[in-house]
N, C-alpha and C positions, 0 to 999 in steps of 0.2 A: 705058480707061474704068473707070470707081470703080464696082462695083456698090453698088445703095442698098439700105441698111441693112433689117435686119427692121424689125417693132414690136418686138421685145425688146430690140436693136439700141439701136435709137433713146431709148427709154427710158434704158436703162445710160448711153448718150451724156451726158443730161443729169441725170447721178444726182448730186445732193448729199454725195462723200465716199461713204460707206457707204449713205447711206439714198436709197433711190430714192423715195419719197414719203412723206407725212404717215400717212398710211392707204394699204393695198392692198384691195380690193375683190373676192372672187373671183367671177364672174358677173352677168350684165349682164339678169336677170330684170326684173320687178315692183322686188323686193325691193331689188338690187343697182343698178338707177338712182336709185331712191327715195333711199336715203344714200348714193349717190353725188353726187345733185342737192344735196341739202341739207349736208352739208360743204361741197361747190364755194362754194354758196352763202353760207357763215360763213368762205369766205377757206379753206378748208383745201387742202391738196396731196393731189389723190385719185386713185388710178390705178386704172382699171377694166379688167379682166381678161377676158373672154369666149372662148372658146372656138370658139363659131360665128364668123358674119358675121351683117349684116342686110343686108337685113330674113329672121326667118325664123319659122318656124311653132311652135306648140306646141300639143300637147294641152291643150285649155279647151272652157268651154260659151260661153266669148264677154259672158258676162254680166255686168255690174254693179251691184250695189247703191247705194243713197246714200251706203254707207259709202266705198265704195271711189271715188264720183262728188268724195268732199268729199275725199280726198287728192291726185288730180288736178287739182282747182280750187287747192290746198296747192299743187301743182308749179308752177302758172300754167300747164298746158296750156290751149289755146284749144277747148272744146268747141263750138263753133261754125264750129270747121272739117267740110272734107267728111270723111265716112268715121263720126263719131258717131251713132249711132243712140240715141234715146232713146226708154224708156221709164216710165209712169207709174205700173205698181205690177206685183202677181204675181197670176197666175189660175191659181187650185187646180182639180184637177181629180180626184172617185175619188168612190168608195162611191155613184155616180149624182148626184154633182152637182157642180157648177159653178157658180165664187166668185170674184169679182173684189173686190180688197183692192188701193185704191191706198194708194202708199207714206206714211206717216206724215206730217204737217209737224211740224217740228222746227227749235227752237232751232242744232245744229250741223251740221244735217245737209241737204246740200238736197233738195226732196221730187219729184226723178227720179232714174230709174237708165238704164243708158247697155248697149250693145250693138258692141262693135270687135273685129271678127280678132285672134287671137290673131299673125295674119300678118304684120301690122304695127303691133302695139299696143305691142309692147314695143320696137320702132323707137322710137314716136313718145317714149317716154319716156327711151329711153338717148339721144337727139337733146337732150333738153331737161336731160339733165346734162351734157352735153358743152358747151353754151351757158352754162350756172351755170359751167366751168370746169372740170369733170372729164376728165382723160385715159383715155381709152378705146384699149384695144388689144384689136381683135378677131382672131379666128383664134389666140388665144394660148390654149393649155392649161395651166392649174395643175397640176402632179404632185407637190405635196406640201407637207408643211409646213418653213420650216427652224425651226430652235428653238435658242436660247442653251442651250451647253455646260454652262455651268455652272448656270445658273437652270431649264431646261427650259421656258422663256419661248419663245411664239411669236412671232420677229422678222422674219419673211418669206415668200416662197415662193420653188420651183424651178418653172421654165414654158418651154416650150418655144414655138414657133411652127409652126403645122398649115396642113394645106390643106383643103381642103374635105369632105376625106372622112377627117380628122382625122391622116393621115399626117405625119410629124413632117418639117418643112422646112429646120431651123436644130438647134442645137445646144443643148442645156437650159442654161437660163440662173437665176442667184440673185439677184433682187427685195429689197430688204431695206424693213423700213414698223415701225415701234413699234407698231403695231396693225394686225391682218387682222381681214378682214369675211368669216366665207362665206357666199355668198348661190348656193349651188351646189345649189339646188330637191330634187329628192326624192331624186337620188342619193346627196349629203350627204357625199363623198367625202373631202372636206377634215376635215370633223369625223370620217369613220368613222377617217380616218390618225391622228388622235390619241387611237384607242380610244374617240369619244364613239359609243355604240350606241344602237341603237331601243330604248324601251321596249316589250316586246311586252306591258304590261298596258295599252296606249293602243289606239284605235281605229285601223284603218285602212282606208281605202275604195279601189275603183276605179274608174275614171268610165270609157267609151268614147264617144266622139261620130265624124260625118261631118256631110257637108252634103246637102241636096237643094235644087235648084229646084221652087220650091213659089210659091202664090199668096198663102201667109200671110209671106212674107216681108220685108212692112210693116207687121204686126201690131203695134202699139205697148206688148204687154202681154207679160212674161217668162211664163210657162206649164209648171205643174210639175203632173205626172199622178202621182199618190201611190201608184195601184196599179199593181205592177209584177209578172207571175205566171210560175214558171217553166213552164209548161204552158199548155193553154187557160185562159182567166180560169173561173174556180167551177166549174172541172167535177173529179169527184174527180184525186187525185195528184196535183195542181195543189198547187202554195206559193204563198204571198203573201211577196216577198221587201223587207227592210229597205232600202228608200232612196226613188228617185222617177228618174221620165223628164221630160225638159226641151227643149222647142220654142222657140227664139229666134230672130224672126227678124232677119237681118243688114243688110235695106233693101236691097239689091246684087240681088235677085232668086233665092237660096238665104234658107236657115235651116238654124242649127246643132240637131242634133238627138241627144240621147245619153240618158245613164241610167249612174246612181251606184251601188254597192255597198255595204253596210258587212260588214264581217267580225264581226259580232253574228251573223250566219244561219251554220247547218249547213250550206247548200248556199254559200257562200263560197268554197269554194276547189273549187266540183265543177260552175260554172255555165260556162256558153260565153258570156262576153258578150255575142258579135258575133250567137251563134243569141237569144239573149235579145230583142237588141236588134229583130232580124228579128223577132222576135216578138211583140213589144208591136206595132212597127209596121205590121206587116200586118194591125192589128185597127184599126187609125186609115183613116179615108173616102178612098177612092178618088183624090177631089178635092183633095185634101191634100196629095199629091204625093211621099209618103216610101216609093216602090219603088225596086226595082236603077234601072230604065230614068232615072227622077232624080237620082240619086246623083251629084257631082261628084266627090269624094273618098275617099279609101280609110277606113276604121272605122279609126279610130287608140283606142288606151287608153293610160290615167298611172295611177298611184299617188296616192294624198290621204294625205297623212302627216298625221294630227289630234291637237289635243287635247294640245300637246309633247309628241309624242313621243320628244323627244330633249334632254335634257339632261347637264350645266349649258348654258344659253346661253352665258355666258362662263365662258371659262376661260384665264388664262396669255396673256393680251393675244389673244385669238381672241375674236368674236361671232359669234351666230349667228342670222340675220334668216329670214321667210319659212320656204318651206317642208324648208329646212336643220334649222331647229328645232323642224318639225313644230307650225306653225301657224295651220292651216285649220281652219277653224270647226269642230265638231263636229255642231252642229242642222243644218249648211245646203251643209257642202261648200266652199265659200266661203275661196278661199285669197290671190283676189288683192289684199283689202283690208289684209288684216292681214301679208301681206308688204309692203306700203307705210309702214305704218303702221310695222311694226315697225322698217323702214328708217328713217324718219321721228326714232322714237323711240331707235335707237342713234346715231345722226349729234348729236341734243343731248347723250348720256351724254359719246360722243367728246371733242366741242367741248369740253365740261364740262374731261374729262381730261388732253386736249392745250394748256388752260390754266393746267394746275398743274405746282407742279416734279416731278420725278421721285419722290421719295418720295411725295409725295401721291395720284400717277395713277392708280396701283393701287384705293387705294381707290374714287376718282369712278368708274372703270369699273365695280366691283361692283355699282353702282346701276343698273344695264341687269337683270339679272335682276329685281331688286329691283322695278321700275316694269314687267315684265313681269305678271309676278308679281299685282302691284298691279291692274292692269289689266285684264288679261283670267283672270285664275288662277282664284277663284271662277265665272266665267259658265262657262270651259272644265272645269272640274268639274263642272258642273249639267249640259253636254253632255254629258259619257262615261253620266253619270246617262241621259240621254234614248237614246243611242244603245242599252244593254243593253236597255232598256224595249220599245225598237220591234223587237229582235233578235226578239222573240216574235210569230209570224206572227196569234195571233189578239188581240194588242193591237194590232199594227198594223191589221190588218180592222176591228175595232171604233173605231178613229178615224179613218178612215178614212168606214165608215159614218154614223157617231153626230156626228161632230165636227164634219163641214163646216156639217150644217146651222144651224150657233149660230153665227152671223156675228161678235157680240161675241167667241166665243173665240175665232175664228180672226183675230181682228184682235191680240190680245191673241199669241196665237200667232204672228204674223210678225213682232211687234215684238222678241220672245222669240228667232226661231230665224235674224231678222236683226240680232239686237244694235242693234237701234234705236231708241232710249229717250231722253228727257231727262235727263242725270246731275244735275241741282239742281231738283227739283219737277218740273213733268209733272204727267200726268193719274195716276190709281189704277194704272192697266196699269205705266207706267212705275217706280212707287216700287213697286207688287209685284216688277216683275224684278229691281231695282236692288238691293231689299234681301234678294231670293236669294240674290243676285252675291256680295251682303256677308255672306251666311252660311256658302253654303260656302266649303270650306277650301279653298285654293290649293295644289292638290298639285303 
């Protein structure tokens, strides 16, 4: 009997000569189906890399914005299947009050934001590039870059085939692609192997969530509690610490429930998340349902790489999508939008480059930073701005107190720390953020 072939196997099987696809894709994220979906989708030859299996789980708050609502309507996912949960806007919560801000209407954007497992979210998305035409080999590990001898061009990778507990099954094998994508989330291990390093004058957050079975877990409103204390709330030695805690509920009969970090606070690298998070929650009602005895799941924490923290994006036929290239919002946390987006936005550069002869390629790919850049590089400047700002435990109190009650700013405020705006006219809110975005510099 012929034993059957791995996934790495099989791929070489049908490799092209030297080149085993158009594009290699490392990681099967947000990010990594996003232009995986969208090459498939322009005819391209896309081989999608992943390391796990699915369906499987990740550290997230489960939440989505309109922004990230309107990339997956982009994908043609059916939000009207079971398992979406929607919601109509965010409810602030601190300084004694409580604000309910539904989400913007907008010309590009549609005006709900959505709630799905991180369990099965990123199934439902690597599913629907595989359907565009993408090849997907999961259980495969990337272990590095290859790179032309002579040019120091990146032309491939080496990858091996794993089993579930990542133990190597097969023999490492050499993938060859005129362009890689890494879309290898906060680790970045692809990019670190080519020396690309964190900027450590960028922001960087931690977020821990779990779940409880609770009765608000058909609440239709995202819910963000601004103050977060590492002690009793206002009694002395108490801080007020730089971020927010966040209530979502999932519709299933739990709610994701967590709280974010920023490394702006002196107490950053000296806080106990998980006592933290025990903390805030045990000052929340009884009724609520966020003790041990509810608890479904273990307190998991990730990393929020913000604000690129890692550049170049591209370099030597490599991109870098999602949170590889440290691009989680800065105001909000918010990383699964704009790894779609970004995915979204290398897959046209691609297309662009995999259309021209060889001499010209080079250049069309430079255009991914460039429209990075373009894009979000001023708003993410105005973020690191905000992020030092609330580092400060008694400006955060004081907006906290002072700020909820002016409904107008705080509407003005979400549209700001959601990137939610009309880019051609809009109301005054809109053309104020817009022409921020376009003042600062794009660092």
């Amino acid at each position: 009997m012929t034993a059957s072939p791995t996934p790495l196997q099989a791929v070489q099987g049908g490799a092209r000569g030297s080149q085993d696809a158009d594009v290699i894709v490392v990681g099967a994220g947000p990010a990594g189906s996003s232009v995986a979906h969208h090459l498939a989708q322009a005819g391209t030859d896309v081989l999608l890399l992943e390391k796990t299996a699915f369906p499987r789980e990740k550290v997230c708050g489960d939440g989505l914005t309109p922004r990230a609502t309107r990339q997956l309507l982009r994908m043609g996912i059916d939000l009207d299947a079971p398992g979406w949960v929607r919601n109509q806007g965010l409810r602030i919560v601190g300084g004694g009050h409580r604000l309910e801000l539904p989400w913007p209407d907008l010309t590009d954007y549609p005006s709900y934001g959505l709630v799905r497992t991180r369990a099965d979210f990123d199934e439902v998305l690597v599913r629907q590039a595989e359907k565009s035409g993408a090849r997907l080999r999961e259980r495969t590990a990337v272990t590095g870059p290859v790179l032309d001898e002579r040019t120091g061009r990146v032309i491939g990778v080496t990858a091996r085939s794993v089993d579930e507990r990542g133990r190597r099954t097969a023999d490492e094998v050499t993938l060859h692609a005129p362009i890689v994508v890494a879309a290898d989330g906060t680790s970045a291990r692809f990019a670190l192997a080519l020396g690309m390093q964190r900027r450590e004058n960028r922001p960087m957050g931690v977020a821990v969530r779990t779940y409880y079975r609770s009765p608000r877990h058909d609440d239709d409103w995202l819910e963000s509690h601004l103050e977060l204390w590492d002690g009793p709330p206002n009694q002395a030695g108490s801080s007020l610490l730089p971020g927010y805690g966040w209530i979502f509920g999932v519709g299933d009969g739990t709610c994701n429930v967590g709280l974010g970090i920023l490394d702006t606070s002196a107490a950053f690298q000296h806080v106990d998340y998980k006592d933290l998070l025990k903390t805030w929650l045990d000052h929340t009602p009884q009724q609520w349902g966020f003790r041990d005895e509810y608890r479904t799941s273990a307190v998991r924490g990730a990393a929020l790489p913000m604000g690129f923290n890692r550049k170049p994006h591209y370099d030597r036929g490599l991109l870098l999508v999602g949170d590889s290239g440290g691009m989680v919002n800065p105001f909000n946390g918010e990383g699964i939008a704009y790894a779609m987006e970004s995915g979204e936005l290398a897959a046209d550069v691609i297309c662009q480059a995999l259309g021209r002869p060889d001499a010209e390629r080079e250049r069309a790919l430079q255009a991914y930073p460039q429209a990075l850049a373009a894009r979000y590089g001023g708003y993410y400047t105005l973020g690191r701005l905000f992020v030092q700002l609330i580092g400060h435990p008694e400006v955060m109190k004081q907006a906290t107190r002072h700020g909820l009650k002016r409904k107008t700013l705080m509407r003005f405020t979400l549209k700001l720390l959601a990137n939610l705006t009309e880019p051609r006219g809009g109301d005054a809110m809109d053309r104020t953020i817009n022409a921020l975005t376009k003042i600062a510099p794009a660092a």
